[in-house]
KEVEX-890505 format. One line per 5 residues: number of its first residue (from 1); their letters; for each residue x, z, y of C-alpha. Coordinates in steps of 0.25 Angstrom, whole numbers, always signed. Each point is the difference from the previous one (the first is absolute). Example, Ala and Ser with C-alpha at 12.3 -4.5 7.8 and 13.67 -1.06 7.14 Angstrom:
1	as	+49:+31:-18 ~ +6:-2:+14
This chain:
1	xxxxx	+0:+0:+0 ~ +12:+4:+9 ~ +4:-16:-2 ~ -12:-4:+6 ~ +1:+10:+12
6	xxxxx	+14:-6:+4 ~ -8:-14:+3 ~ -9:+6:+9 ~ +3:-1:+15 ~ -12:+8:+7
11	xxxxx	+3:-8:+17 ~ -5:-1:+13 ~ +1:-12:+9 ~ +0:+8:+15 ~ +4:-5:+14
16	xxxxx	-3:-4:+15 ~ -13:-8:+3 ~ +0:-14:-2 ~ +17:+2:-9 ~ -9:-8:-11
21	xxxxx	-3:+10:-9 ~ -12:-7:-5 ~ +4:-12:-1 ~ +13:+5:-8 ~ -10:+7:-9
26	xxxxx	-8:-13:-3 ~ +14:-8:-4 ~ +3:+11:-9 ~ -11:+0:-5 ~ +0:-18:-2
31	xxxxx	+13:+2:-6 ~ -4:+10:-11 ~ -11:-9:-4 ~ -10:+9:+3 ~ -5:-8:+10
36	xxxxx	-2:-17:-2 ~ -2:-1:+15 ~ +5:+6:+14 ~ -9:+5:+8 ~ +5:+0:+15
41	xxxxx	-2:+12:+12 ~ -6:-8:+10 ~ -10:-7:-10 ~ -4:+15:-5 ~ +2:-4:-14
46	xxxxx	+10:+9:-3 ~ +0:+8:-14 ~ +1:+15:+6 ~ -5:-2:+13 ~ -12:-2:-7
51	xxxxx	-10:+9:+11 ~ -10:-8:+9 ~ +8:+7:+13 ~ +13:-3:-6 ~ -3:-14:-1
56	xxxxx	-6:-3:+13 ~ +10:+9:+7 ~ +12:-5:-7 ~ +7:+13:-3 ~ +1:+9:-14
61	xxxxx	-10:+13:+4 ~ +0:+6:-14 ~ +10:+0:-9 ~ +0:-8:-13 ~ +4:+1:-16
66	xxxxx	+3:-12:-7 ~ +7:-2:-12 ~ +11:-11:-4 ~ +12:-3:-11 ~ +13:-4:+3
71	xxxxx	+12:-2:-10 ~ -7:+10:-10 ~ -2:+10:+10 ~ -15:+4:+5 ~ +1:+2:+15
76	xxxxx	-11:+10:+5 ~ -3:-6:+16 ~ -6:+6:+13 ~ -1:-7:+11 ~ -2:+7:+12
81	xxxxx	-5:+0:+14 ~ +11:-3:+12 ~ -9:+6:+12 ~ +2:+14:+3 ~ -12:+4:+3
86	xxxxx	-3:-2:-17 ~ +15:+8:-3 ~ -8:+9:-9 ~ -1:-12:-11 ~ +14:-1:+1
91	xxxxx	+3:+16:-2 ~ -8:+1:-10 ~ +5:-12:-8 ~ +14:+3:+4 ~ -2:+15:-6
96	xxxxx	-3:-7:-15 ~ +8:-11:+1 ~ +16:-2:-8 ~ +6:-10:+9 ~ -5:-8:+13
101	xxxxx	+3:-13:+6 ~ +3:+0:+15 ~ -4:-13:+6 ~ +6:-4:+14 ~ -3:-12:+9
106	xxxxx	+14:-8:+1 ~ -3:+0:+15 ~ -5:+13:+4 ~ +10:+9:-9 ~ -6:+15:-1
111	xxxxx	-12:+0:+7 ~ -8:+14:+3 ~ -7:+0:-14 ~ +11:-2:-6 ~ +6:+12:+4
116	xxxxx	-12:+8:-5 ~ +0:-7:-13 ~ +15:+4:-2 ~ -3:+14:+5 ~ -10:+2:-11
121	xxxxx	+9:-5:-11 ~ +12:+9:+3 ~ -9:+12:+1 ~ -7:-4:-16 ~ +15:-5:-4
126	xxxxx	-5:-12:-2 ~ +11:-12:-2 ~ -2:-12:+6 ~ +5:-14:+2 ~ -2:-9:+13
131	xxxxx	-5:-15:-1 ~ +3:-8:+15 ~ -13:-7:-1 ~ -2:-13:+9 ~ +13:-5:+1
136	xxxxx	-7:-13:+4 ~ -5:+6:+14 ~ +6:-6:+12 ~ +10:+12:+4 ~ +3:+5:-13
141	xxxxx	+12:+7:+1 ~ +6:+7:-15 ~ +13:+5:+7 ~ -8:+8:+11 ~ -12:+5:-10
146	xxxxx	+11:+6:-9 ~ +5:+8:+10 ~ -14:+4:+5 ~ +0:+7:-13 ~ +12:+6:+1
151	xxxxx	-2:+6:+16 ~ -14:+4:-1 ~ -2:+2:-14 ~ +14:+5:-4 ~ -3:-5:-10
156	xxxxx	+13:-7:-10 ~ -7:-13:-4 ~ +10:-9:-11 ~ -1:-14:+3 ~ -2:-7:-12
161	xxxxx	-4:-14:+7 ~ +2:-6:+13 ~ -8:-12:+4 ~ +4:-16:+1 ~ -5:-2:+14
166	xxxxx	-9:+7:+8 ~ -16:-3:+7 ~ -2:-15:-3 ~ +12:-3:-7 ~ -2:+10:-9
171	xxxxx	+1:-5:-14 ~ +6:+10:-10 ~ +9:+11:-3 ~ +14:+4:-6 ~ -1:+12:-11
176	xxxxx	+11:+7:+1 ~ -1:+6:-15 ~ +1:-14:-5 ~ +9:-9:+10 ~ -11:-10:+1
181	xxxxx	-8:-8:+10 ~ -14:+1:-3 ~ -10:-12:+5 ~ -14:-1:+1 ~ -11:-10:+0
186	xxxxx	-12:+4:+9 ~ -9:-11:-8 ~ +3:+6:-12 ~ -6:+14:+7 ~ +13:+8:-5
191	xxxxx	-3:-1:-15 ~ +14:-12:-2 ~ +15:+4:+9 ~ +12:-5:-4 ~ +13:+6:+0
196	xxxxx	+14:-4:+4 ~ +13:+5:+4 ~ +1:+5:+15 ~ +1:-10:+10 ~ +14:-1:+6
201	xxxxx	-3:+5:+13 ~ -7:+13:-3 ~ +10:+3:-10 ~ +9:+8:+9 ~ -12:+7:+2
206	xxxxx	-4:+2:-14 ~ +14:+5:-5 ~ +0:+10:+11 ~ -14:+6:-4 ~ +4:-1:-13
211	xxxxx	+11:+8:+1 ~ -8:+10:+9 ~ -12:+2:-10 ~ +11:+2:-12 ~ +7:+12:+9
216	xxxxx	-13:+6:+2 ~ -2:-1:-16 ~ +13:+7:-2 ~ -5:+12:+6 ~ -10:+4:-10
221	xxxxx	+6:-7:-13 ~ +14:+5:-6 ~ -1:-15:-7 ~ +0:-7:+11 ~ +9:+8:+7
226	xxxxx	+11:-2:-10 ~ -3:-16:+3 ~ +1:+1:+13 ~ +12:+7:+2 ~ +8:-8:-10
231	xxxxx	-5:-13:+6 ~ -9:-4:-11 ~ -12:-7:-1 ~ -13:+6:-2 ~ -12:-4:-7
236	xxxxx	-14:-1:+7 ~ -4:+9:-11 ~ +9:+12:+4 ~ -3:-1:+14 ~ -16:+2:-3
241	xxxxx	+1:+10:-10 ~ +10:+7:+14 ~ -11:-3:+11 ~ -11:+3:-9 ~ +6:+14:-2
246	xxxxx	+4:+2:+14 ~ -15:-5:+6 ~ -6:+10:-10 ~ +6:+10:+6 ~ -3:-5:+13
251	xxxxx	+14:-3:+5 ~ -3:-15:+3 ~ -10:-10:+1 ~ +3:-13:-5 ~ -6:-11:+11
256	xxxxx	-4:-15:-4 ~ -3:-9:+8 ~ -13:-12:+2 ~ -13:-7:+4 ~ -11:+5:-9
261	xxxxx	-9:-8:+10 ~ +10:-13:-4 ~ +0:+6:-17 ~ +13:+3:+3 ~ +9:+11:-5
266	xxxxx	-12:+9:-7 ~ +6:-3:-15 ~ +12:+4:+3 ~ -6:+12:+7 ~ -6:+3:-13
271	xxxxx	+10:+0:-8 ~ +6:+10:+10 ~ -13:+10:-3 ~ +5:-1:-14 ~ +13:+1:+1
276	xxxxx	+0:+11:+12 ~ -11:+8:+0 ~ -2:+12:-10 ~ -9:+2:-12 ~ -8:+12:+0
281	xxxxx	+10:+6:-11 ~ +12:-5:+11 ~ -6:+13:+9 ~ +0:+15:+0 ~ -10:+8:-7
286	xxxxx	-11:+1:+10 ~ -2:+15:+6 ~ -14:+8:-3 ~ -2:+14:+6 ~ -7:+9:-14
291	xxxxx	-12:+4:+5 ~ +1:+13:-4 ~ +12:+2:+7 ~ +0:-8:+12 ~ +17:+3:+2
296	xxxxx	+2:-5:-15 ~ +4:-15:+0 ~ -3:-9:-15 ~ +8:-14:+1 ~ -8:-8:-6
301	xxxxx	+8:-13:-6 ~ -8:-14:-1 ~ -3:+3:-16 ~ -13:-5:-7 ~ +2:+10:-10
306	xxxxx	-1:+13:+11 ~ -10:+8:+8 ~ -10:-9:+8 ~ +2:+0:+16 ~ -4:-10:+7
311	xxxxx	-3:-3:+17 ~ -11:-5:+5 ~ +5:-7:+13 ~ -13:-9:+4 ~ -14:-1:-1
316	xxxxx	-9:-13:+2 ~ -14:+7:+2 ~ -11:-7:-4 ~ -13:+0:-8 ~ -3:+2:-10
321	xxxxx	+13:+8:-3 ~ +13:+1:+7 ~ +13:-7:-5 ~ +12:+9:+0 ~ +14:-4:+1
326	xxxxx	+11:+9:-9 ~ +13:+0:-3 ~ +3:+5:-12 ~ +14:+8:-1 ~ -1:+7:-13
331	xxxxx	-7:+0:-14 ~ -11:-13:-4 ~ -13:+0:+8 ~ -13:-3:-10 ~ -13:-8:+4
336	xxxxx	-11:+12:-4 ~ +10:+12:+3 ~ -2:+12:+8 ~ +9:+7:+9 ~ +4:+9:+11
341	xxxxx	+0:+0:+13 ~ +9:+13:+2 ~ -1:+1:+16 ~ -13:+3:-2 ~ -4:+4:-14
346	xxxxx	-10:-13:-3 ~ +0:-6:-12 ~ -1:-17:+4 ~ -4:-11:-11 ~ +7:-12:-4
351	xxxxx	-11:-11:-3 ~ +9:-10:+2 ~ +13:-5:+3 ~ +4:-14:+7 ~ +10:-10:+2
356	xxxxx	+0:-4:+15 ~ +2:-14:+3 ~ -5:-1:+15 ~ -14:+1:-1 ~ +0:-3:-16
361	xxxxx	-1:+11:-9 ~ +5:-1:-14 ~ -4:+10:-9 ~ +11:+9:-9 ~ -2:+11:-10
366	xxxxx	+11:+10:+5 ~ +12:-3:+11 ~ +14:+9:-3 ~ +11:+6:+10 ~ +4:-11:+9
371	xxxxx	-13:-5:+0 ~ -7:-3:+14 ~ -16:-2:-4 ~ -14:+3:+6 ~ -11:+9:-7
376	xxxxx	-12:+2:+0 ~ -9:+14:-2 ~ +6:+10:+9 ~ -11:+6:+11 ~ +10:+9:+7
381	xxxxx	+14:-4:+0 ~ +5:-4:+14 ~ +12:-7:+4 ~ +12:+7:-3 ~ -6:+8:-11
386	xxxxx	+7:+4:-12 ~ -8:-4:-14 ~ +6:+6:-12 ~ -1:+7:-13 ~ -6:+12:+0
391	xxxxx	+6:+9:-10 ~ +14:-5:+6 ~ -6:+0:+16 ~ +11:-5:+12 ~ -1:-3:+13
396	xxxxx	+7:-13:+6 ~ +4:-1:+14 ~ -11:-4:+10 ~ +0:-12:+9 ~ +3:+4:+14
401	xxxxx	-9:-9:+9 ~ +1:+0:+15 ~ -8:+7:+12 ~ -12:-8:+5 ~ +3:-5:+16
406	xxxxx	-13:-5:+4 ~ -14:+2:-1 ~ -14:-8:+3 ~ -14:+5:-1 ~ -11:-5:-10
411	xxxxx	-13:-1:-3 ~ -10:-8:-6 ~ -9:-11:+9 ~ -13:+6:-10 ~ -2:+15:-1
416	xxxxx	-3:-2:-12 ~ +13:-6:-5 ~ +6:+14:+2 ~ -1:+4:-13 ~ +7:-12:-6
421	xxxxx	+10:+0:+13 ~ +4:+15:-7 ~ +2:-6:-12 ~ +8:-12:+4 ~ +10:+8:+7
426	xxxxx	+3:+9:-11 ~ +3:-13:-7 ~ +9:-6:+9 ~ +6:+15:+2 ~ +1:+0:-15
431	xxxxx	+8:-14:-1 ~ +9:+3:+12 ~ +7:+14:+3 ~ +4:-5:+13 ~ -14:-1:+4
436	xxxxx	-7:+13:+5 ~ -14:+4:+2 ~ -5:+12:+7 ~ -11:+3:+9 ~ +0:+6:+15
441	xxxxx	-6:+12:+2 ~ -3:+0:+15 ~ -6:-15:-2 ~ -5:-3:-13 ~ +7:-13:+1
446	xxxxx	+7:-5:-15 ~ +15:-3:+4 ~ +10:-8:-9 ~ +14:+3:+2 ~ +12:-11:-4
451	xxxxx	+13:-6:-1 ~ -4:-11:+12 ~ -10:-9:+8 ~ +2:-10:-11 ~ -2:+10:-11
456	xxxxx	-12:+5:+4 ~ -6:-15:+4 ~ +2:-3:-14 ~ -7:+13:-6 ~ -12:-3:+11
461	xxxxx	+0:-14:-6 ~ -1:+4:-14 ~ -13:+8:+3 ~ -8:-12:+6 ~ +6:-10:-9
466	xxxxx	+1:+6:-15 ~ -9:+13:+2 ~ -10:-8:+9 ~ -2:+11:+9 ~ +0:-2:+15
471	xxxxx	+6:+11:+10 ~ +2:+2:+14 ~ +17:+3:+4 ~ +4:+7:+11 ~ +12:-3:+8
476	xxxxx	+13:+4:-6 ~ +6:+13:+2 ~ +11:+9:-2 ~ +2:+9:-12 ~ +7:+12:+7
481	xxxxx	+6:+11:-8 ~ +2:+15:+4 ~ +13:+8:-3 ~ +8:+12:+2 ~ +11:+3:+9
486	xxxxx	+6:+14:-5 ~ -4:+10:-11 ~ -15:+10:+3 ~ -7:+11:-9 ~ -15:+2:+0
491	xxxxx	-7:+8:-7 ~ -16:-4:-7 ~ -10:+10:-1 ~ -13:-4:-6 ~ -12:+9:-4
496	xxxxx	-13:-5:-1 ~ -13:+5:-9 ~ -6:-13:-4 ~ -12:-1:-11 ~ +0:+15:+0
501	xxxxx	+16:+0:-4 ~ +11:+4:+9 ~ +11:-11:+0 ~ +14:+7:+4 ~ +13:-6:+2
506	xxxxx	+14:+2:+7 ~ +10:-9:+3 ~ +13:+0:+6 ~ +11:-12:+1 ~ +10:-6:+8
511	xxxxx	+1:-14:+6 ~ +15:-9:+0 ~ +3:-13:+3 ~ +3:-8:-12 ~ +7:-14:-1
516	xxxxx	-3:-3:-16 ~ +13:-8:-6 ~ -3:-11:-10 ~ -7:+4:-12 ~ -6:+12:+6
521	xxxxx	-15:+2:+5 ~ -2:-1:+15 ~ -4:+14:+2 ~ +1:+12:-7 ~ -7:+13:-5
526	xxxxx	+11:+12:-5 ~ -7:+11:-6 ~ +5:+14:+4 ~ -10:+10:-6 ~ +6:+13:-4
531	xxxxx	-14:+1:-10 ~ +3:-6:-13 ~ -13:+3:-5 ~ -7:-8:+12 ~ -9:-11:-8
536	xxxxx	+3:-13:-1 ~ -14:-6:+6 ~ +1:+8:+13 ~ +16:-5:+2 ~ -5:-13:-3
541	xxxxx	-10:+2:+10 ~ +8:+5:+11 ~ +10:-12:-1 ~ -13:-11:+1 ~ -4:+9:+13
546	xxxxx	+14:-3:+7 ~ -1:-15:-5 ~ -15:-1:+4 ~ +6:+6:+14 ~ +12:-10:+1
551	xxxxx	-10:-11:-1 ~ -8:+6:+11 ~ +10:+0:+11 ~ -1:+12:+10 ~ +4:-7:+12
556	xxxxx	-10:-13:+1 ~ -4:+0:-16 ~ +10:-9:-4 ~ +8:+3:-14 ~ +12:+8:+1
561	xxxxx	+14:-6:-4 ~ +13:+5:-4 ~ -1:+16:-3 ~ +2:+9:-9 ~ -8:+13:-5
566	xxxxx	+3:+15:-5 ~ -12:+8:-6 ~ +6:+13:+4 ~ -10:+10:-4 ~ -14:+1:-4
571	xxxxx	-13:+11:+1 ~ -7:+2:-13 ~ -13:+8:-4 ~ -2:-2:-14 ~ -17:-3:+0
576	xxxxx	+0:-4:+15 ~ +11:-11:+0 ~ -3:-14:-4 ~ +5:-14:+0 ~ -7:-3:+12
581	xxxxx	+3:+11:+8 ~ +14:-4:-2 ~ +2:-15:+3 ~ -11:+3:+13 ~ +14:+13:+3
586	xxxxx	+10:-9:-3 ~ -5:-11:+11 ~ +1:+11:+11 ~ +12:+3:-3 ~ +3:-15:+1
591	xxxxx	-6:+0:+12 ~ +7:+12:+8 ~ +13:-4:-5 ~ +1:-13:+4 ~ -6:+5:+14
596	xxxxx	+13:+8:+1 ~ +9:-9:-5 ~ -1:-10:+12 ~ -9:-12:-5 ~ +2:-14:+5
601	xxxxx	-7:-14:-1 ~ +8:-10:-6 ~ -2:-15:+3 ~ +5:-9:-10 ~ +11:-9:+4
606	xxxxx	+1:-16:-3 ~ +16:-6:-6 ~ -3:-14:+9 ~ +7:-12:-1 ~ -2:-12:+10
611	xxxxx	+6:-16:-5 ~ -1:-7:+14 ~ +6:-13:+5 ~ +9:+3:+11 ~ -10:-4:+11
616	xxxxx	-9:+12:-2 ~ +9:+11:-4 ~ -1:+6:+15 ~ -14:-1:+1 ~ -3:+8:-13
621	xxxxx	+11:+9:+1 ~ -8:+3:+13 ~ -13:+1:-6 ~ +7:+10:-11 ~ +3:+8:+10
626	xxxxx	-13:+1:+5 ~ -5:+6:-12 ~ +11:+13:+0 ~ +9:-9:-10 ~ +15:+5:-3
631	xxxxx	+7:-11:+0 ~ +11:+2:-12 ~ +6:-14:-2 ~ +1:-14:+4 ~ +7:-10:-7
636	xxxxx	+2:-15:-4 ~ -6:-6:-13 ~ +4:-15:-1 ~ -7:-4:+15 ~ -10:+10:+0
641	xxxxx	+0:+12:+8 ~ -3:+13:-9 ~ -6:+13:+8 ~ +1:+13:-8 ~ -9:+12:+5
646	xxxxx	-8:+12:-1 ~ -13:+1:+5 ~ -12:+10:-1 ~ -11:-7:-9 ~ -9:+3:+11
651	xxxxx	+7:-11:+10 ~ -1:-11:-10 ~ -15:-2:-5 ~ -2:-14:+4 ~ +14:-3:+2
656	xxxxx	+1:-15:-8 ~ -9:-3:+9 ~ +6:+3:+11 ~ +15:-6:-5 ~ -5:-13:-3
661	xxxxx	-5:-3:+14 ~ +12:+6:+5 ~ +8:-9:-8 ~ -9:-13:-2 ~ -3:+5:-16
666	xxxxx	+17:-2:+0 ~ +3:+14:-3 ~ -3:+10:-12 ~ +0:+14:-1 ~ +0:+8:-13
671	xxxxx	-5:+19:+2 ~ +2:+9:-12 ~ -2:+15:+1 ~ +14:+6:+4 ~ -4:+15:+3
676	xxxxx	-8:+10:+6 ~ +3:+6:+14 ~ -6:+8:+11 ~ -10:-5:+9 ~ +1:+0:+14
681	xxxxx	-3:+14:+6 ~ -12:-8:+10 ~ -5:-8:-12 ~ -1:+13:-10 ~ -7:+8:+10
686	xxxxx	-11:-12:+3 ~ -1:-1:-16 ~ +0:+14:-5 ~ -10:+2:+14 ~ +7:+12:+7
């Protein structure tokens, strides 16, 4: 079984908007006879961009599973979106994914999603390899997008191919593994290249990088060390099995070069997954925290034959049952099984269990370790969930997702509708974890908090068009946080006789600052109490009253970020205190501690960057200004003008608007969420209303 594991490469293909991943995804898919015919982006036939907005907007919003063989080796595919605002698609996927394909645009080098792409892989350990797609665009430049890499990635990429000709003379490449020439033909749509030997004016060139990627090599193989040193020749053989080894261990990342747009280069790129990227027996065991003892760790090695542990990582809601996404990491997963969801104590059902091809489903009877499937059956599993055997119960690592940034008002154009409305949201809030639901209290109003303008668009556009339902949407808005400037006590005292019982309950806790590292849980609850024999209901209690508090806010009712709390003591009267009485204590105590620990509001802060042509760049650095921009870099890429700032998310609704009358639709602006920082002592005191 463990033969079969070593030819399974679980990857993702992830970059910038528009770098080609689809079209990338559609050739590997062509090539691996899976497919008898391209589909093509702007037609909207594309395989995994297979949903009605994806088609008719021109960008991947969900990510995809797809299937394919090459040389013996099954290769398990996502594709994923490029568009920030859909990053979520790509963390989760990053999170259960072996390997991953960065694909560049030849002209535009690193672009901003590319460095939140790369950010995402070094924090799961995933390695990587980097394809220069579009090496037939007018501008393409290989030299300078290399050393984009290097600057803004630090990245150490390995070239492995450098191209014969660039824009429109761009007709092939030189593999540096095997000294050959590689041509293509168009007509033939990639499927026939010859080879031949390097043409004698790039052969400078070639012995050069030649001997570059073997000096690299010799740094994680003794083998080709001793080759190198003495002078010796060395096989194409030994320098993969010395790369493969050192991307692995995410020392370097081999780069290849091509047009997947032109069907050329995505074979050889292929062959580079298989001969690069790992197998899920080439990685650690995977880490699970024993659910009895949360500080006890289980490595959990991809074996078919151990304990069950699998991830869920995405849900499709839709009716008449949801389709869930898993990862399996240990042990064999059955069609008709039962198993544990240990964060919560459920038992969930596993009806079914799918191949993912796109859209297509094809049905299996189990899926082993290594194995990246959907299911269907559970009813309570949510993203990130652990589901597991249940006389062996673990707990995987969660997905981390990101704070919301903006908001908008809903509500249905039929008051009757508001039932179904309800029951809408909870779907779309089930599928997406970046999306947020909640109610204010003072208005009534529905709000729905996200990662963008475009992100909500797309969600408001799912409910008319799939759900059929028709809303009214309020303008957008900021999604504000609160925080905490220093540490505060408070003290919770409740006593109330309700339904003829008395309800008692103390409370006392401190309130930090917290800034959580990666892997740990944003905020944080500690447990002080010197009463051993406090029960387990009423601690549980009190911690869902300081996070139910958190999420109220104190200042303006926005959710608290970035603390930490201590349950120092507790008041107990053994017939008089209950549950209840505790989780109401425990949000006073909230309450009074953060009003002593100097409470802020937070605004969140856009990472923006501005591709202008030279004409405008004054008027929009100008206009950036306007909007309290810090200004942190300007720069030259190729002939363009590139503006990097920071800029309160409240300055920029409506800013393409905006940017492409300044710049006659010539210039293009990308905004990712950077941070959270103070707002503006006016502005706070006209949003909390003192």
């Amino acid at each position: 079984m463990t033969d079969g594991l070593s030819l399974i490469r679980n990857i993702g293909i992830a970059a910038h908007i528009d770098a080609g991943k689809t079209t990338t995804t559609e050739r590997i898919l062509y090539y691996t006879g899976k497919l008898h015919r391209m589909g093509d982006v702007d037609d909207g036939t594309t395989t995994t961009d297979f949903d009605s907005q994806e088609q008719e907007r021109g960008i991947t919003i969900y990510s995809a599973a797809v299937t394919c063989p090459w040389r013996g080796h099954t290769i398990n595919l996502i594709d994923t979106p490029g568009h920030v605002d859909f990053t979520a698609e790509v963390e989760r996927s990053l999170r259960v994914l072996d390997g991953a394909v960065a694909v560049f645009d030849a002209k535009e080098g690193v672009e901003p999603q590319s460095e939140t792409v790369w950010r995402q892989c070094e924090r799961y350990h995933v390695p990587r390899i980097c394809f220069l797609n579009k090496m037939d665009k007018i501008g393409a430049d290989f030299v300078r997008s290399v050393e984009s890499i290097v600057e803004r990635l630090h990245g150490r990429p390995v070239v492995l191919q450098f191209p014969i000709g660039a824009g429109p003379t761009f007709e092939g490449l030189v593999d540096l593994l095997t000294m050959k020439a590689v041509y293509y033909k168009p007509e033939e749509l990639g499927s026939k290249f010859t080879e031949r030997d390097v043409p004698a004016d790039l052969l400078d060139e070639a012995q050069l990088r030649r001997h570059e990627l073997e000096e690299i090599a010799a740094d994680f193989d003794e083998r080709v060390m001793e080759h190198f040193v003495a002078g010796e020749p060395i096989s194409a053989d030994d320098l993969r099995r010395a790369l493969r080894k050192a991307t692995i261990a995410g020392k370097v990342q081999p780069l290849l070069c091509g047009s997947s747009l032109r069907y050329i280069g995505v074979q050889r790129m292929l062959d580079a997954v298989v001969d690069f990227l790992p197998s899920p027996l080439d990685l650690p065991p995977v880490e699970a925290h024993d659910v009895k003892k949360a500080e006890v760790m289980h490595k959990l090695p991809a074996d078919p034959k151990g304990p069950l542990a699998a991830l869920v990582f995405k849900i499709v809601a839709e009716k008449p049952v949801d389709l869930y996404f898993m990862r399996v990491y240990s042990g064999t997963l059955k069609a008709n099984s039962r198993l544990l969801n240990p964060a919560t104590g459920e038992k969930e059902n596993i009806s079914k269990i799918y191949r993912m091809f796109a859209r297509r489903r094809d049905q299996v009877d189990a899926a082993t370790a290594g194995d990246i499937v959907a299911v269907i059956g559970p009813r309570h599993a949510v993203t990130g969930a652990t589901l597991c055997d249940s006389h062996k119960p673990v707990l995987l690592e969660p997905i981390r997702f990101p704070e919301t940034v903006i908001s908008i008002s809903i509500e249905p154009k039929s008051s009757k509708d508001r039932d179904k409305l309800a029951e809408c949201l909870r779907m779309v809030e089930r599928q997406d974890p970046t999306i947020h639901v909640s109610i204010n209290e003072e208005t009534g109003q529905t709000l729905v908090s996200g990662m963008g303008e475009l992100h909500l668009e797309v969600q408001v556009e799912r409910l008319k068009r799939d759900m059929k339902l028709e809303v009214n949407v309020g303008q957008p808005r900021v999604a504000y946080r609160e925080t905490i400037q220093h540490a505060g006590e408070g003290v919770g005292r409740f006593e109330r006789e309700l339904a003829g019982h008395v309800h008692f309950g103390v409370v006392r806790l401190k309130l930090a600052p917290y800034q959580a590292q990666d892997g740990q849980p944003p905020m944080l609850i500690l447990n002080q109490i010197a009463d051993a024999d406090f029960p387990e209901e009423c601690l549980a209690a009190v911690q869902e009253g300081i996070r139910g508090a958190a999420l109220a806010g104190e200042l303006a009712g926005y959710p608290v970020i970035d603390w930490k709390a201590t349950i120092l003591g507790v008041e107990h009267r053994p017939s008089e205190s209950t549950p209840l009485a505790y989780e109401n204590a425990a949000r006073l105590a909230f309450n009074e501690a953060m009003r002593k620990a100097q409470p802020v509001l937070l605004e969140p802060i856009m990472s923006v960057e501005v591709v202008t042509e030279e004409a405008y760049f004054g008027s929009i650095v100008g206009d950036l200004n306007a909007r309290r921009a810090e200004i942190r870099d300007t720069l030259m890429r190729g002939s363009s003008r590139v503006i990097k700032a920071m800029v309160p998310l409240r300055e920029m609704f409506g800013y393409v608007t905006k940017l492409r009358s300044l710049s006659s639709g010539r210039a293009s602006a990308t905004m990712s969420p950077a941070r959270y920082a103070p707002v503006p002592a006016a502005e706070a005191r006209a949003l909390v209303g003192s």
